[in-house]
C-alpha positions in Angstrom: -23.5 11.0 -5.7 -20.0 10.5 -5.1 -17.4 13.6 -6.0 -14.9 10.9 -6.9 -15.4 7.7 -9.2 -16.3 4.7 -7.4 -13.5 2.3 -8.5 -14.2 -0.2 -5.7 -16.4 -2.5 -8.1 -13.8 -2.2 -11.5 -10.7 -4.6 -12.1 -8.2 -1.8 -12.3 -5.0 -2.7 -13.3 -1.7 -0.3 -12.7 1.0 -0.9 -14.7 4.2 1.3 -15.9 7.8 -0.7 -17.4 8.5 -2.3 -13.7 5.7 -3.2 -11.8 1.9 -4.3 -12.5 -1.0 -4.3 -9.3 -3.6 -6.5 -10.4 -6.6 -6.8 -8.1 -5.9 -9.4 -5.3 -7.8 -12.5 -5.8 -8.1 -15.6 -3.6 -6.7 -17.3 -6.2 -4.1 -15.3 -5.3 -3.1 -17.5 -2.1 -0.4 -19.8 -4.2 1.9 -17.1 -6.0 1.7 -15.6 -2.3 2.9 -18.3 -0.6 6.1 -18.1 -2.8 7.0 -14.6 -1.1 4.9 -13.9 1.9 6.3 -16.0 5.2 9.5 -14.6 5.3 9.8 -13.3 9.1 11.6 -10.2 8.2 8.4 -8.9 7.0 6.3 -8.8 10.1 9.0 -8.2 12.3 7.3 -4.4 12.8 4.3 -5.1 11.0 0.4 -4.5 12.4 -0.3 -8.5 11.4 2.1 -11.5 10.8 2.1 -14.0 8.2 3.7 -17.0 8.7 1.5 -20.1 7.7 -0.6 -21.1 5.2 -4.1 -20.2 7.3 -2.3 -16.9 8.1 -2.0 -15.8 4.5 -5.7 -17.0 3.6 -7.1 -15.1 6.4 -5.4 -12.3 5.5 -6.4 -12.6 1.7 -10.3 -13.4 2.8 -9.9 -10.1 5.0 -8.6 -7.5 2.4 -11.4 -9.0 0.1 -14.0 -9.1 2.6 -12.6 -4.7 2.9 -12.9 -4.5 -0.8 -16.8 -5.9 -1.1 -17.5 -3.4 1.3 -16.2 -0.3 0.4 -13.2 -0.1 2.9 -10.2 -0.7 0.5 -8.8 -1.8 -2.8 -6.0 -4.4 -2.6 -3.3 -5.4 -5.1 -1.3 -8.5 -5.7 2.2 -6.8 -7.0 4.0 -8.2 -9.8 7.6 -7.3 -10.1 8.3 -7.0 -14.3 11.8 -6.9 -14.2 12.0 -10.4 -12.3 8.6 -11.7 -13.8 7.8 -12.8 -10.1 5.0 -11.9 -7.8 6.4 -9.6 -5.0 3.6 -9.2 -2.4 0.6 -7.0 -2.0 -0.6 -3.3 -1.3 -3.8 -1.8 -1.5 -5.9 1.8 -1.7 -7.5 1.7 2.4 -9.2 3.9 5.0 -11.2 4.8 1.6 -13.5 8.2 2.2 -14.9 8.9 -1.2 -17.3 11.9 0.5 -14.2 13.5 1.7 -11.8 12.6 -1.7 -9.1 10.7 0.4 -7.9 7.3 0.8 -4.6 6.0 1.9 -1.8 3.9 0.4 -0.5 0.9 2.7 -0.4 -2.5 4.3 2.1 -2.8 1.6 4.7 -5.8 1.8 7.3 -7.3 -0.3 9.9 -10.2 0.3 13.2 -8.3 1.2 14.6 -9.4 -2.5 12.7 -6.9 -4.1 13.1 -3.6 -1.0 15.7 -1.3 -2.3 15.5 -2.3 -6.0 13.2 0.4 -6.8 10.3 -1.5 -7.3 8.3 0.7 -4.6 9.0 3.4 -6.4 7.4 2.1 -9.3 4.2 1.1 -7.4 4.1 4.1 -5.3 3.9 6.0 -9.1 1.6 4.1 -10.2 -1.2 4.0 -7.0 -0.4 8.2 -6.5 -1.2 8.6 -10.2 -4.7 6.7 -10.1 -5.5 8.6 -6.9 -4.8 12.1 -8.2 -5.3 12.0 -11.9 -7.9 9.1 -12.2 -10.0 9.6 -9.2 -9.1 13.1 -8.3 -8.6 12.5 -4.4 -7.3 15.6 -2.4 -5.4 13.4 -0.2 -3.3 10.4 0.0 -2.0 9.0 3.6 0.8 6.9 4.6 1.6 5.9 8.0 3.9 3.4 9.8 5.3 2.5 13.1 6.9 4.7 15.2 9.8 2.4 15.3 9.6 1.5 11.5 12.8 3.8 10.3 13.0 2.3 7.0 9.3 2.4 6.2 9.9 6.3 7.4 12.7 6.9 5.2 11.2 5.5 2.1 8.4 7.7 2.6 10.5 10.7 2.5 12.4 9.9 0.3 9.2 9.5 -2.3 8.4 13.1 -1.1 5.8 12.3 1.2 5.3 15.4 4.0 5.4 14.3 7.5 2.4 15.5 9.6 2.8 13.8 13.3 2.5 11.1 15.5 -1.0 9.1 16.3 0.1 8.4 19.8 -0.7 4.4 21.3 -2.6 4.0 17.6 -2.5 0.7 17.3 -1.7 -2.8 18.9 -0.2 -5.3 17.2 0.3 -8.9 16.1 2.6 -8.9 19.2 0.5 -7.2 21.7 2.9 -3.8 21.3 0.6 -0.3 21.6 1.9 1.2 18.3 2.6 5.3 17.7 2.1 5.3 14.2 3.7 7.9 12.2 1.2 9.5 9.8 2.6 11.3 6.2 0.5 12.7 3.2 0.2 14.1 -0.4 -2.2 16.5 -1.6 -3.5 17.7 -4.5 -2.1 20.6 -5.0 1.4 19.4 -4.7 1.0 16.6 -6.5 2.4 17.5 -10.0 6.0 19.0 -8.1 5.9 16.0 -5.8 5.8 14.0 -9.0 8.0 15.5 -11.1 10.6 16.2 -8.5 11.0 12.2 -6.9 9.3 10.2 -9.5 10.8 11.6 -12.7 13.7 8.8 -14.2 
């Protein structure tokens, strides 16, 4: 039996005044395709979307993760625009060990600095320590990936270290990826301290 709910086969919906995650879909490809070939994106990114067939792999891949166990992706809806704004998703789920980590999260560069990851970041640390009762969440990023690093920081995320030549990407690059957390036990500061309005 599992010490945390297994959420993998629900249609969970997280949703607060800004933004709403709604379980990605392959339906999903056309309100994707308004938002997700913008190079800026993939610049630093592990993968790299930039044609039709790139975005449905991609989509068949994260769903092909979900039926198995390995992660939970989200289509994100931005409320204040009433457009879709990319996708994010619970990954590197270990239900035996209460963890899982929040990532491979894109938007179109409209929606960066408008507060919208704020308001998904909320909403997905929420689920994972009041809903499912998790002990940890991960981040990580890119070595190179300053922004990504400074938005984690700045949403109180506690750097841990560097996962030296981690990972390779779209480019061929051998990526350091730069690993952050939250725990349990910090959780209700964290929250009330970078997440309160």
């Amino acid at each position: 039996m599992n010490p945390v709910r297994n959420f993998l086969l629900e249609d969970i919906i997280l949703e607060n005044s800004r933004a709403r995650l709604t379980p990605l879909k392959a339906s999903d490809f056309t309100v994707l395709e308004e938002v997700a070939y913008h190079p800026q994106l993939w610049e630093k990114g592990l993968t790299k979307i930039s044609t039709p067939d790139e975005l449905k792999t991609y989509i068949d891949a994260a769903l092909e993760e979900r039926k198995y166990g390995q992660s939970y992706p989200f289509l994100i809806f931005d409320k204040s625009t009433n457009e879709p704004a990319g996708s994010t998703r619970f990954g590197a789920i270990s239900l035996p060990n209460k963890r899982l980590e929040i990532g491979w999260t894109w938007m179109h560069p409209k929606f960066q600095g408008t507060g919208l990851n704020k308001a998904i970041k909320l909403e997905m640390l929420q689920f994972a320590f009041e809903v499912l009762k998790v002990n940890r969440v991960e981040q990580k990023t890119d070595l190179i990936n300053l922004q990504s690093q400074k938005a984690m920081a700045k949403l109180g995320a506690h750097r841990e270290g560097i996962f030296r030549r981690h990972c390779v990407t779209w480019t061929g690059r051998i990526r350091d990826s730069v690993y952050f957390s939250y725990i349990l036990e910090e959780w209700p500061e964290t929250k009330e301290r970078y997440f309160r309005p």
